[in-house]
Each structure stands twice: as structure tokens, then as C-alpha cells.
N, C-alpha and C positions, 0 to 999 in steps of 0.2 A: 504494500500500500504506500503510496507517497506522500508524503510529508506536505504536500504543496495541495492545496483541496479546492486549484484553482487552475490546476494545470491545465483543461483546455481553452482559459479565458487566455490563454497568451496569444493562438491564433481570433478567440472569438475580438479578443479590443481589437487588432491590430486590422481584422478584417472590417468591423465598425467605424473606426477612424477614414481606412482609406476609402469607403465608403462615402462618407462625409468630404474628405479630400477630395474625389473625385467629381462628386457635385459641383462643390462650390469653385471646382478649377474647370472644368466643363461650363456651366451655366452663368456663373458671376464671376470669371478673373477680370475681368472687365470694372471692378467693383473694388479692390485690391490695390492699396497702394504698394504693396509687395509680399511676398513669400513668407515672412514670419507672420505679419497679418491673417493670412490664408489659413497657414498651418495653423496656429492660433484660435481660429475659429472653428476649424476641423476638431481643434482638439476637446473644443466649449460644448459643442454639439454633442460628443462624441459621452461628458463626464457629466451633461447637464445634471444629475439625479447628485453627482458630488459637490458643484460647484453653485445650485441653488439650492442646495436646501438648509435647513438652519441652523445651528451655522451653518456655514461652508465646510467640507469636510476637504476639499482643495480651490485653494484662491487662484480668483482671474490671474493674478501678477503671477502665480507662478507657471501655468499655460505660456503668459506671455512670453518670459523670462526663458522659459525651456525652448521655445519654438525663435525667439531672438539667436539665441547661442548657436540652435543648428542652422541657421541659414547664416550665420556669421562667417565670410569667406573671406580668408585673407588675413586673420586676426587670432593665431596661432592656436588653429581648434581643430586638431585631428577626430574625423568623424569616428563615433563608437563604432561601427562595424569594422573601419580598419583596424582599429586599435584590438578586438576582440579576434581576429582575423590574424593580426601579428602576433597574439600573446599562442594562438593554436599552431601556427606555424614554428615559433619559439620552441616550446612543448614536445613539436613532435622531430624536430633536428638534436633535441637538446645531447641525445643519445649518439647520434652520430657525429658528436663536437666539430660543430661547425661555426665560425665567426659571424658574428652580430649582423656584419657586411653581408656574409654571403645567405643566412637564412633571410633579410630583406629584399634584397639584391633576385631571390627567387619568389615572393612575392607575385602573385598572379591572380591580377581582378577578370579575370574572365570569367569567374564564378559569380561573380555580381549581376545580380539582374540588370536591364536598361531600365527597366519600367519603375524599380525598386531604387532612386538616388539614396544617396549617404544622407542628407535634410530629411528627406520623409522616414528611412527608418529609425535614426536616429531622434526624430521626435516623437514616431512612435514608441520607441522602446524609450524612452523617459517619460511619457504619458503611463505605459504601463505603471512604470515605478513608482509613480505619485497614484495611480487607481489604487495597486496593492499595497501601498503603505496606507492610503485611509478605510483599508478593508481589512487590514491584519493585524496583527502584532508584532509580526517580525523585524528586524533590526533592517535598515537601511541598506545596509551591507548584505542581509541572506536575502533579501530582494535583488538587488543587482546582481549577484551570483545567479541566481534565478532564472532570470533574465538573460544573462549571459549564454547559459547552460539552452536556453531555448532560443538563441537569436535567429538559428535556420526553420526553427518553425513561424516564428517571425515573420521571418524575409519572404516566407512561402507563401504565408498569408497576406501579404502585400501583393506581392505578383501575382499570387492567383487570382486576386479579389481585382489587380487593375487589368488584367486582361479577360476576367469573364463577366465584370459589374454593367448591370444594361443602367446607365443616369438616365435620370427622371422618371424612373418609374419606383415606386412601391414607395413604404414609410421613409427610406433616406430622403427622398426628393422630396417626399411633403414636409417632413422637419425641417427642413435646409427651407426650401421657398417659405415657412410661415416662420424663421426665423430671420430668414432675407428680407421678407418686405411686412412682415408683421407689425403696426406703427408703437408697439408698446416694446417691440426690442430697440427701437431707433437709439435711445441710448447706449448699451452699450454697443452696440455699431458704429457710434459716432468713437466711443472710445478707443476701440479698436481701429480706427480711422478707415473704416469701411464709406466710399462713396455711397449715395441716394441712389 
């Protein structure tokens, strides 16, 4: 039995978000002053039942904050899946004592999906972390292991959710449109700096 009693919420958020991601970059990027915005709001959609209710069991600022950092390019922020990607590659040379140089140096994103960027998973799998921290009890740290341990189910659920999701159809397209033009969210849309 596993210890995690949440185990296949890792593919079900990760499928939900890009769900939400896929609407509102589909139907409203047009609406987006940029990509942390986006994800941002993919991410609000995604946790609404954590981030309204009362208290807030996760705050807007840190959506924000999380979905800022990954789309942060340029501003010495190695994406989580590389870094998760280099520590496996580390791991599995370690035996073969090979130089830091050359298990980098082999390095091969070809396993990377196209559809699946370093920004998208990387904010989903930090949305994870803040859902099962305000659903758990476990330490910060056995979460991100967690997480770690499941990044390729992850990534599957990304890419499979963006190569077979039909937008605009079903409950994501109606939460997204009556959160898009609904006049009682206008606020925070404004805050988010979502255009009318």
C-alpha cells in the first residue's frame, strides 16, 4: 500500500490545469499581457475550491509568485525538469565514475515532449506542491520528493491531455468562459492584469 493516498491526483491536477491552460491559450491569449498571467490563471481555475474558500487554504500571491519564477527566462532559473533530469542522469553514471563534464555533456532532451515546455511543467508541478501541502500533512520536503518520484507521470499527463483535449467543449470551457467574462470576477482579472 502506498504511503501517498493521493497518488493518482499527480496525473489527475496536472491533467486539470493543462486543461484550463489550454482554454484560456486557445480562446483568450489575446486577453494576456503575458505567460505568467496565463499560467496564473490556469493555475486559479485549476485550485479555485483552495484559493476561495475561507480562509484561503492557498493564496493568489503564491499562484502568482510560482507561475512569475517559471516563465522567468534569463534570470538564473534552471527549469525543475532539467534539474530533476540531471540529478537521474547523475544517479545512474555515478557507478560508472564519470566526470560532472561528461554525464552533462550526455545530456539528451529529446525525451522532452514539444507540447510539454519547461514553464508549463514546471508550474504545474509546483501547483501540485502547494494543492498537496494544503491537503496533507507532510513536510515540504516529502512533497517535492513526491513529486519528483512522479515527474514522468507528470509530463504524460501534460502531453497527453495537450494532444487529445477537444477546447471549448465540456465543464473546462464553461468555467474558463464564466470566469473570463463573468462581470463579478472583473476584479480579480483586473488584478491579474487580464484585458476586457
Amino acid at each position: 500500500m502506498s504511503v501517498w493516498p493521493f497518488k493518482t491526483n499527480f496525473s489527475l491536477i496536472a491533467e486539470n490545469t493543462t486543461k484550463f491552460y489550454m482554454e484560456l491559450t486557445t480562446r483568450y491569449r489575446e486577453r494576456f499581457p503575458d505567460d505568467a498571467a496565463l499560467l496564473t490563471t490556469a493555475g486559479i481555475l485549476d485550485a479555485r475550491n483552495y484559493v476561495f474558500s475561507s480562509p484561503p487554504q492557498i493564496e493568489i500571491t503564491d499562484i502568482i509568485e510560482l507561475a512569475r519564477k517559471c516563465t522567468a527566462k534569463g534570470e538564473n532559473y534552471t527549469p525543475i525538469r532539467k534539474l530533476i533530469r540531471s540529478s537521474e542522469m547523475i544517479q545512474k553514471h555515478r557507478q560508472r565514475k564519470l566526470s560532472a563534464y561528461e554525464v552533462l555533456a550526455s545530456y539528451d532532451d529529446s525525451e522532452e515532449s514539444p507540447e510539454c515546455t519547461d514553464e508549463v511543467f514546471d508550474f504545474v508541478f509546483g501547483l501540485e506542491m502547494l494543492l498537496f501541502k494544503a491537503d496533507t500533512k507532510f513536510s515540504p520536503f516529502d512533497i517535492e520528493e513526491a513529486c519528483r518520484t512522479k515527474h514522468r507521470t507528470i509530463e504524460k499527463a501534460i502531453t497527453g491531455t495537450m494532444k487529445k483535449y477537444n477546447v471549448g467543449k465540456g465543464a473546462f470551457a464553461r468555467a474558463t468562459t464564466t470566469f473570463m467574462e463573468d462581470v463579478s470576477q472583473e476584479p480579480l482579472r483586473n488584478r491579474l492584469g487580464i484585458l476586457p
